[in-house]
C-alpha positions as CSV (number, residue, x, y, z in Angstrom):
1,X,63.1,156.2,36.3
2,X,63.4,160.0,36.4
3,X,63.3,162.1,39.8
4,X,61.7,165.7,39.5
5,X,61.6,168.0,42.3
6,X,58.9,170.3,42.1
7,X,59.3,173.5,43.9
8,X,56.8,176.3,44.0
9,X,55.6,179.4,45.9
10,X,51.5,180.0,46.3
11,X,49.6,182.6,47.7
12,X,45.8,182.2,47.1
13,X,46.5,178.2,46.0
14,X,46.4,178.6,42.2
15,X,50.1,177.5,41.7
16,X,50.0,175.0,44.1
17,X,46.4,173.1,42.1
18,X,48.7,173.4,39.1
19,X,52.1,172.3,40.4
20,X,49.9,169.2,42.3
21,X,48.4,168.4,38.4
22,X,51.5,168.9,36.8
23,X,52.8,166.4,39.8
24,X,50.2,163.9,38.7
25,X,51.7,164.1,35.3
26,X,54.8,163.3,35.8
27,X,53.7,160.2,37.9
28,X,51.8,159.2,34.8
29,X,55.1,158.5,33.0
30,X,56.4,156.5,36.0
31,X,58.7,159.2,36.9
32,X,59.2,160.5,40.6
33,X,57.7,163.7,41.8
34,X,58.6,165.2,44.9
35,X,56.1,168.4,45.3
36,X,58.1,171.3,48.2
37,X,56.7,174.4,49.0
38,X,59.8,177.0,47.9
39,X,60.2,178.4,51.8
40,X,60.8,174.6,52.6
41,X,63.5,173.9,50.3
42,X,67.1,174.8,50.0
43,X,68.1,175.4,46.1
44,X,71.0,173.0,46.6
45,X,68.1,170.1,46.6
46,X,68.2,171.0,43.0
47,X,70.7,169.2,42.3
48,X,69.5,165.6,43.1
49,X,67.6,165.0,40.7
50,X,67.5,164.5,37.2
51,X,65.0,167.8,36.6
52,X,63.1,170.0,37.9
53,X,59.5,172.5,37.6
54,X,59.9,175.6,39.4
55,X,56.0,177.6,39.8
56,X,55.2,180.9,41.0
57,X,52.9,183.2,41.5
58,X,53.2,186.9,40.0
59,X,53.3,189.6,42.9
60,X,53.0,193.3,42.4
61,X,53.6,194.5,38.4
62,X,55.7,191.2,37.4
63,X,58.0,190.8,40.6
64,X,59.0,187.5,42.2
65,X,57.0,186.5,45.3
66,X,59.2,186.9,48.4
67,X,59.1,183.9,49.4
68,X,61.1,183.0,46.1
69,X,64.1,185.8,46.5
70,X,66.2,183.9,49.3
71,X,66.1,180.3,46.6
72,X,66.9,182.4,44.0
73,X,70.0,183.7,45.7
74,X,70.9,180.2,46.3
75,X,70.3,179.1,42.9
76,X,72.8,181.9,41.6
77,X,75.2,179.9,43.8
78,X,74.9,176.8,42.1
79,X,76.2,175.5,38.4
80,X,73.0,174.7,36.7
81,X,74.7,174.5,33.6
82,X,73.0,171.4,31.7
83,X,70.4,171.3,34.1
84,X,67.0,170.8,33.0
85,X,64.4,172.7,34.0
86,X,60.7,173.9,33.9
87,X,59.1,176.6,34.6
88,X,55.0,177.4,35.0
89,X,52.7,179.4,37.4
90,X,50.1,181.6,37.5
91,X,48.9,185.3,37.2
92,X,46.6,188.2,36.3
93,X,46.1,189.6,32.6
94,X,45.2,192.8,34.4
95,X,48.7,193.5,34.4
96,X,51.2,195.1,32.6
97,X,53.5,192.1,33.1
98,X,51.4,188.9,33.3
99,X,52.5,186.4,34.7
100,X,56.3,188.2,35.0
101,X,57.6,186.1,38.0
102,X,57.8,183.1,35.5
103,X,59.5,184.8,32.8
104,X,61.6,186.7,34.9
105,X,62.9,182.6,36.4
106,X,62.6,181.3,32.8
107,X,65.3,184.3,32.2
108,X,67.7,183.4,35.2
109,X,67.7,179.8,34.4
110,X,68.9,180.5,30.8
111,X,71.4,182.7,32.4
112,X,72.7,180.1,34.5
113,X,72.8,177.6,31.7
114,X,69.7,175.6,32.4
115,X,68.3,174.0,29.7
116,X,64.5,174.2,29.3
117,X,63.0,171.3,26.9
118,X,59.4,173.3,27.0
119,X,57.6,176.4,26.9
120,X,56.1,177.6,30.5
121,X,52.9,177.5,31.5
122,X,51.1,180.5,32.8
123,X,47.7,180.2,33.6
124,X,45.3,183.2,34.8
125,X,44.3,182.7,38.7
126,X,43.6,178.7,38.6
127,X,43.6,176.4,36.2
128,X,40.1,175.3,34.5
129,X,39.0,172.0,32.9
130,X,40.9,172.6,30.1
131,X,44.0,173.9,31.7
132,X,44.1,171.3,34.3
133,X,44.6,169.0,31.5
134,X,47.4,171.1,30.2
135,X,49.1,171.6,33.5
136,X,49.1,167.6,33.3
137,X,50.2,167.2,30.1
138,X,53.1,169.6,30.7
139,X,54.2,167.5,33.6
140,X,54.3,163.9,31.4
141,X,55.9,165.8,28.6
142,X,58.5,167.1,31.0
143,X,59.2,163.8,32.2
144,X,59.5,162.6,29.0
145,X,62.1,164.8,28.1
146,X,64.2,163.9,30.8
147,X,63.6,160.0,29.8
148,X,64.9,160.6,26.4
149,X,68.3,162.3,27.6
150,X,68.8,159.4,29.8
């Protein structure tokens, strides 16, 4: 059975609803999910489990949310080479750069030699119907992944 640490920064709630769902969809696979809030975790935690989902919101024109900066660092201190790794959260199409905080960590994690079995999810402010569905569904299918390197 797979472990996934889910770890993700939210401001108004959006990315936590999604990283709870996509939570609920890697329990559907009978994987573990352990769900921390990014200023409660130290990066090193990364590194045992077998993958994991890292959401945040977008702040400002595409930057990082603060709170994510000081796990960042960390992470740059780690090898996360063959690691595997998600990425999601959410944004604001008003922007030039939406949803920028999750490319700008999909870009990092390639750097560091993550590998990252799925596209990430962005979705504008929370998720609806529909997208709560897909938050799920990119959880199980992450899990799944893991499953079938194992």
């Amino acid at each position: 059975m797979s472990k996934i640490i889910i770890v993700y920064a939210s401001l108004t709630g959006n990315t936590e609803e999604m990283a709870e769902l996509i939570a609920e969809g890697v329990r559907s696979t009978g994987a573990v999910a352990d769900l921390k809030m990014v200023e409660d975790c130290n990066a090193v935690r990364l590194l045992e489990y077998d993958g994991y989902m890292l959401g945040a919101y977008t702040w400002g024109d595409g930057e990082l949310p603060d709170e994510f900066e000081d796990f960042v660092d960390e992470m740059e201190e780690l090898d996360l080479r063959g690691s595997t790794a998600a990425v999601f959260g959410s944004g604001d199409t008003s922007y030039r750069l939406y949803c920028g905080a999750v490319d700008l960590l999909e870009e990092k994690l390639k750097e560091w030699g993550a590998v990252i079995p799925q596209e990430s999810l962005k979705v504008e402010y929370g998720p609806s119907q529909e997208e709560k569905a897909l938050c799920r569904e990119f959880g199980a299918n992450f899990a799944k992944s893991l499953s079938a390197v194992t």
